[in-house]
Each structure stands twice: as C-alpha cells, then as structure tokens.
C-alpha positions in Angstrom: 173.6 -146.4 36.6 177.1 -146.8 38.2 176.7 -148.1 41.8 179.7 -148.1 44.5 179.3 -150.9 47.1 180.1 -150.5 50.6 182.1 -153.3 52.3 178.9 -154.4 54.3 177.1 -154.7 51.2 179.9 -157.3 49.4 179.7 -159.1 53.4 176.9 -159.5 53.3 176.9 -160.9 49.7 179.4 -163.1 50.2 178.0 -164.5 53.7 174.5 -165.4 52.8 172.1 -166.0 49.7 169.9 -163.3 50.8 168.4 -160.3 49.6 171.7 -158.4 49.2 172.8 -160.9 46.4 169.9 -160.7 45.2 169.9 -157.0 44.9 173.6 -157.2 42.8 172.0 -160.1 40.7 169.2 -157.5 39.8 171.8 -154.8 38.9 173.6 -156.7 37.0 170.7 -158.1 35.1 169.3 -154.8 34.5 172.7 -153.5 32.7 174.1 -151.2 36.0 177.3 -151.3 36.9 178.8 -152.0 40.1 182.0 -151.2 41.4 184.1 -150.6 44.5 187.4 -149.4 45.7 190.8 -151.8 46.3 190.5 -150.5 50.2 186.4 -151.1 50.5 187.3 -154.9 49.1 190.4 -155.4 51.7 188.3 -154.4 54.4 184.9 -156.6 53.0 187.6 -159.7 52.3 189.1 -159.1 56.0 185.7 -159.0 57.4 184.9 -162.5 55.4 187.9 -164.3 56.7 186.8 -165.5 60.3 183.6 -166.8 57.9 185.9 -169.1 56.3 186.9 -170.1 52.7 183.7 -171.0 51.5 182.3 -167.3 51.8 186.0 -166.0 50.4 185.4 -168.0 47.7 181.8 -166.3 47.1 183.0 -163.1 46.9 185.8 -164.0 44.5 182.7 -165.2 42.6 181.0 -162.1 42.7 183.6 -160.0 41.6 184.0 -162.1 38.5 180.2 -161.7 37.7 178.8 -157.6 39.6 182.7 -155.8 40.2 184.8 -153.7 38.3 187.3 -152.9 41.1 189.4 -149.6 40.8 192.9 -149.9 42.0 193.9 -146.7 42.9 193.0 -144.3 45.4 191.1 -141.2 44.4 192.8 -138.2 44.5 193.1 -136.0 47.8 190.9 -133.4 45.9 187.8 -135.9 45.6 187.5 -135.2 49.8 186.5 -132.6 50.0 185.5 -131.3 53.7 182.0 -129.4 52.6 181.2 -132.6 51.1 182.3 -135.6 53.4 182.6 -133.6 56.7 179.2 -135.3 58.2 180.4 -138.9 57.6 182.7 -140.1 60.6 186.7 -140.1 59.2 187.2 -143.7 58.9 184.3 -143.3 56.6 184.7 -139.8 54.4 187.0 -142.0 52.3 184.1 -144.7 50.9 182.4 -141.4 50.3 184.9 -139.9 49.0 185.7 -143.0 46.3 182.0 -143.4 45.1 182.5 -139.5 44.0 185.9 -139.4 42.5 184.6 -143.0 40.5 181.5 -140.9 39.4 179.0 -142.7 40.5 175.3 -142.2 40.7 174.8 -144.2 43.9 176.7 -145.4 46.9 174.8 -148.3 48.4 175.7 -149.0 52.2 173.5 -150.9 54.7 175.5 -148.6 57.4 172.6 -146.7 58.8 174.8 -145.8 61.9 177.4 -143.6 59.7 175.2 -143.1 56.8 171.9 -143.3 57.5 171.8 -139.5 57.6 172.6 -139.4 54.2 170.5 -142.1 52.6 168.0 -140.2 50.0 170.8 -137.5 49.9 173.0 -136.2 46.8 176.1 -135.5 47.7 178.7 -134.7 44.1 176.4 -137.0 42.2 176.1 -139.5 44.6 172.9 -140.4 46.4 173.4 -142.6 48.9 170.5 -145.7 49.4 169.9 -148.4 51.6 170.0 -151.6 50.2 165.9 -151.4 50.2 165.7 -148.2 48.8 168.0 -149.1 46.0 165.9 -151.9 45.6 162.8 -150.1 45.0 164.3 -147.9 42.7 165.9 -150.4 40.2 161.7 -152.0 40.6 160.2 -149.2 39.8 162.7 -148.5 36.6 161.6 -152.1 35.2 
C-alpha cells in the first residue's frame, strides 16, 4: 500500500516517540510505502523548528528510514474541483498530491479539514485517521 503523510502526521513523528512513530515503524515493517510531497515536508520541517534541533534531526531520521519524498508538484490537472472542492483551499493541494502520487491512502490526523473525509475514497485515495490506519494495517497481519 502506498500511504501519503500529512504534515501533522511527520510532526508529530518527529516531536514525540508516540503512537504516530509507531504507526510509520509498522508500515514500514509491513512492506508499505510512505511518501509525501516537497511542500507537505516544508511545512512539517517549519512546524518542527520552534521544537528545536533535536526534533529536526528526527525527522531527517525518518525520512532516511519511512520517506520517499516527490519533488515536484503534481500537475494542475490532479485538482480537480469535483474531487477536492470539500477540503478548505489551503488544503485541496495535500489532497490533491496523495492522488496525482497514486496512492491508496492519505493519512492526516486533521479531523477539522478532513475529518469529513476519513473512511472516504476520493481518486483512489481513502483518507484515515492515524487510528483507523492503524487498525487496518492490524487486521492485514
């Protein structure tokens, strides 16, 4: 399973040995791929900056062990309005990225913007909670 990760998700991460690291340690162990976009790390390394170097330097360490980062953007086409038009605009593009990347999932602990979505298919993607995703890489073995 390919699995884009929301800037909260790397945050959080990065900030804390919790159950979010835990949850990429369990992807990653289980053969799934994770990835991002280069904007969804700028804004997760911005984020991580007032927390100081030692949680910079965690994230550097996670994206040598759970990341494959794309560079670019995806194309103008991969937003489509039918499709991203219930997420609020500062957040279509995250949406937008997990689709044009062609992933299976976009986790986000974002229930504000999100949480709508979570359990729904949108291109391919179904957006999860952190938990849900959890419970679904379980059940899988």
């Amino acid at each position: 399973m390919h699995v884009f990760l929301d800037a909260n998700i790397l945050f959080s991460a990065a900030k804390s040995e919790g159950a979010v690291r835990e949850l990429l340690r369990m992807l990653v162990e289980r053969g799934h791929e994770c990835c991002a976009d280069a904007s969804v790390l700028a804004e997760a390394r911005r984020n991580l900056e007032s927390n100081g170097k030692q949680a910079l330097d965690m994230l550097d360490a996670l994206l040598l062990v759970v990341l494959h980062v794309a560079a670019l953007r995806p194309p103008a086409e991969s937003n489509p309005a039918d499709v991203t038009a219930w997420v609020p605009e500062k957040d279509r593009p995250v949406l937008s990225a997990a689709i044009a990347l062609g992933c299976d999932a976009l986790v986000t602990g974002d229930r504000t913007h999100f949480g709508p979505g979570y359990g729904r298919r949108f291109r391919g993607v179904t957006i999860c909670s952190p938990r849900s995703l959890a419970e679904y890489v379980l059940a899988r073995g």
